[in-house]
C-alpha positions as CSV (number, residue, x, y, z in Angstrom):
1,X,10.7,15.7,-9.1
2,X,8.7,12.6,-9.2
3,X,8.1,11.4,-5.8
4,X,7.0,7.5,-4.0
5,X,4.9,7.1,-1.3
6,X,5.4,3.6,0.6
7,X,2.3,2.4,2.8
8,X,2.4,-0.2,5.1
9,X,-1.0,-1.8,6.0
10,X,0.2,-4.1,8.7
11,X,-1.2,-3.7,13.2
12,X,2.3,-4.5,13.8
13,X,6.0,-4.1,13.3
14,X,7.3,-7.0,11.3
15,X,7.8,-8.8,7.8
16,X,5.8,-6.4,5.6
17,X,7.2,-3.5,7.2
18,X,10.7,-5.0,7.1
19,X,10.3,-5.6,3.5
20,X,9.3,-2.1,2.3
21,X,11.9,-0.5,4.5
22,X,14.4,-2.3,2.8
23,X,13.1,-1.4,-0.8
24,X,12.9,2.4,1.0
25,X,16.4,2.0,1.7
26,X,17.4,1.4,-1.9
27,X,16.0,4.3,-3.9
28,X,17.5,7.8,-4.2
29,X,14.5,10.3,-4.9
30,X,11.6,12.2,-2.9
31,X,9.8,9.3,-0.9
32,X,7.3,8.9,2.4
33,X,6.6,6.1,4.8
34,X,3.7,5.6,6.0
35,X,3.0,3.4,9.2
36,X,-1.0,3.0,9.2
37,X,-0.6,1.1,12.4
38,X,1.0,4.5,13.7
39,X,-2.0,6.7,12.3
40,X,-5.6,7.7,13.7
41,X,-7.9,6.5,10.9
42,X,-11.5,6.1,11.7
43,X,-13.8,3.7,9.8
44,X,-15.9,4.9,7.3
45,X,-19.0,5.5,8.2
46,X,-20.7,5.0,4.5
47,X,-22.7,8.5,4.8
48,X,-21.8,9.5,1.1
49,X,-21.1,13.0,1.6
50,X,-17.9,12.4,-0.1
51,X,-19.2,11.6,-3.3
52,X,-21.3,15.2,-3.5
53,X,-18.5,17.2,-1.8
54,X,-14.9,15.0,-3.1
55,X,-14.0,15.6,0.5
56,X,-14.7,13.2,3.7
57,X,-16.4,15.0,6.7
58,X,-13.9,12.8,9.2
59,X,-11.1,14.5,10.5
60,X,-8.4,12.6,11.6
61,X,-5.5,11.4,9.9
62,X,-6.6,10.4,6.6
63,X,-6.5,14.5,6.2
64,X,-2.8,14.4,5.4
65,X,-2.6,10.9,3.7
66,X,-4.8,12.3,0.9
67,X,-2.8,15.2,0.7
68,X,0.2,12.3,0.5
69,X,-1.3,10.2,-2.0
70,X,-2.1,13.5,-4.7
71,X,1.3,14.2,-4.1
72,X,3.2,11.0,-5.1
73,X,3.7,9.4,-8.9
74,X,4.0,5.9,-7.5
75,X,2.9,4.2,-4.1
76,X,4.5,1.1,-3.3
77,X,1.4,-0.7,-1.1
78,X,2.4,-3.6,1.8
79,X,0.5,-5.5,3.4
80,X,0.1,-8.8,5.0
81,X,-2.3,-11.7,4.5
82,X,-5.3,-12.2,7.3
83,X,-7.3,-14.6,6.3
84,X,-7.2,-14.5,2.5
85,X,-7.9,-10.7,2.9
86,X,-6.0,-7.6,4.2
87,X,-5.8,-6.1,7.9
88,X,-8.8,-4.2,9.3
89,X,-6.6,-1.0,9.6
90,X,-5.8,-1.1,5.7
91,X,-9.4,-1.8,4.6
92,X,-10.0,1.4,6.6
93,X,-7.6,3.3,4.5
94,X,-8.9,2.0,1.4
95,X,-12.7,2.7,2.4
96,X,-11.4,6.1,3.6
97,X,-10.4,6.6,0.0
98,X,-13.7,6.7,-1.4
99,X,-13.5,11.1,-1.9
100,X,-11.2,10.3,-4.8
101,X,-13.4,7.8,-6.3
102,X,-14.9,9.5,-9.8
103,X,-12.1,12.2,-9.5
104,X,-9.0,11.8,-11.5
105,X,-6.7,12.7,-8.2
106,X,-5.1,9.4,-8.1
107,X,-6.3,8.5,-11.8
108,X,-3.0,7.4,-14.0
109,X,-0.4,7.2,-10.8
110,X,1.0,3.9,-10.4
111,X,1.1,1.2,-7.6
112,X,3.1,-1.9,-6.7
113,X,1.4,-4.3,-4.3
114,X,3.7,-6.3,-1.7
115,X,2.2,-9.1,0.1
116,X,3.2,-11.3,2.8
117,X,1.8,-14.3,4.0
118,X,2.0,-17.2,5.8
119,X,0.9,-20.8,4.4
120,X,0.8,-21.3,0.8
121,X,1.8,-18.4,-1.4
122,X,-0.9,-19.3,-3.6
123,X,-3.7,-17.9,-0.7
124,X,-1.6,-14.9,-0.8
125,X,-1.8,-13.6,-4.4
126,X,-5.5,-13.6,-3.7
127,X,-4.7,-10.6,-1.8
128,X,-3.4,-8.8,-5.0
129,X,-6.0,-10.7,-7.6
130,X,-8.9,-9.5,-5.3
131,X,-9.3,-6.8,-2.5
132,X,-5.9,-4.8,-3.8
133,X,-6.8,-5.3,-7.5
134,X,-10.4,-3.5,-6.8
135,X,-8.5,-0.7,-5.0
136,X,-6.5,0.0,-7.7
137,X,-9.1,0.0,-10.4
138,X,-11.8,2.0,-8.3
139,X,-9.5,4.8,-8.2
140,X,-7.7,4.2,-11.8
141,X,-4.5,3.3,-11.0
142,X,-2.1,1.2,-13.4
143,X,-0.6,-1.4,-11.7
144,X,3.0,-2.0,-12.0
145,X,3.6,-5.6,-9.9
146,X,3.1,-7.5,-7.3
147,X,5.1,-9.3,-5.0
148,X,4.5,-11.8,-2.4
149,X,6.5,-12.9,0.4
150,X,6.2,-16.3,2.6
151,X,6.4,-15.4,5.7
152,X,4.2,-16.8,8.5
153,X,6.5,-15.9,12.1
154,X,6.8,-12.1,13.0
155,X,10.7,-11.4,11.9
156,X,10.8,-14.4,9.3
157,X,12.0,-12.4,6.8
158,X,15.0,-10.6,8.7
159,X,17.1,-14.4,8.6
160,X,16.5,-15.2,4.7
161,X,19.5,-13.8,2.2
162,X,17.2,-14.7,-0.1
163,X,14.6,-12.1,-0.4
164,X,17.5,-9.3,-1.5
165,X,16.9,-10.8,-5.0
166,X,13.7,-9.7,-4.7
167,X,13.6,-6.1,-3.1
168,X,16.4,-5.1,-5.5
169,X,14.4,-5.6,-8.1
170,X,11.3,-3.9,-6.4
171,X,13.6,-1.1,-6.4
172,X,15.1,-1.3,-10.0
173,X,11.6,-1.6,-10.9
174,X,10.5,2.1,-8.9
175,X,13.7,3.6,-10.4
176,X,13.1,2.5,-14.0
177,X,9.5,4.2,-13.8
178,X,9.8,7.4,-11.3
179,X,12.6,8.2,-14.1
């Protein structure tokens, strides 16, 4: 059985996270959250050892998110927008990745992007055309969508009706292809 694995690259707890727990919320089938904000992720320290021996010398959480990340078909990525650019704690996890670049561990599963951000929505889908997009191609991974959010005040999101239009079809969207 095919199996999603949400991440959610936002320091706190608020419209990203609120947004992939209601997509999480929709779908019937093997799934994960993860909080990164909850996790112990050190920064990469750019030694290369990864690269000779596919595996990072840090131990701390990243351990079992790798484990996590070989293990799902799709990941469903959220994050919100800093400054044209995502969170320190999720560049972390995507520098962190760098063992499964020139493998084919994540090569061929697929990814949708969620982004929420204050401001102009425009600034936003930066997010997904630049630092996102690179992830997803460094490690081969076929992008499904992305979807932005405006959001700029912590629980935004909770009051507007009109964002269901939106996750539902997030989660049509993960049904359609984890079937």
């Amino acid at each position: 059985m095919k199996r999603v694995l949400f991440i959610s690259g936002s320091p706190r707890k608020g419209n990203t996270e609120f947004v992939l727990n209601e997509v999480y919320k929709r779908i019937k089938v093997r799934k994960k959250m993860i909080l990164l904000r909850a996790k112990n992720i050190k920064h990469c320290s750019g030694c290369l050892v990864c690269g000779k021996i596919k595996e990072c010398i840090i131990k701390d959480d990243m351990e079992q998110i790798r484990k996590d990340l070989i293990d799902s078909d799709i990941i469903v990525l959220g994050t919100p927008n800093y400054f044209d650019n995502v969170p320190g704690i999720l560049k972390d996890f995507i520098d962190r990745t760098n063992p499964f670049y020139q493998t084919d561990l994540l090569k061929g599963k697929e990814i949708i992007f969620i982004v929420v951000g204050g401001g102009k929505v425009r600034n936003s889908r930066r997010i997904g055309e630049q630092a996102l997009k690179y992830f997803a191609d460094g490690h081969e991974l076929k992008i499904i969508d992305n979807f932005y959010f405006k959001a700029l005040e912590k629980d935004e999101l909770e009051k507007r009706e009109n964002i269901y239009e939106t996750v539902n079809k997030i989660a049509s969207l993960i049904k359609k292809n984890i079937s």
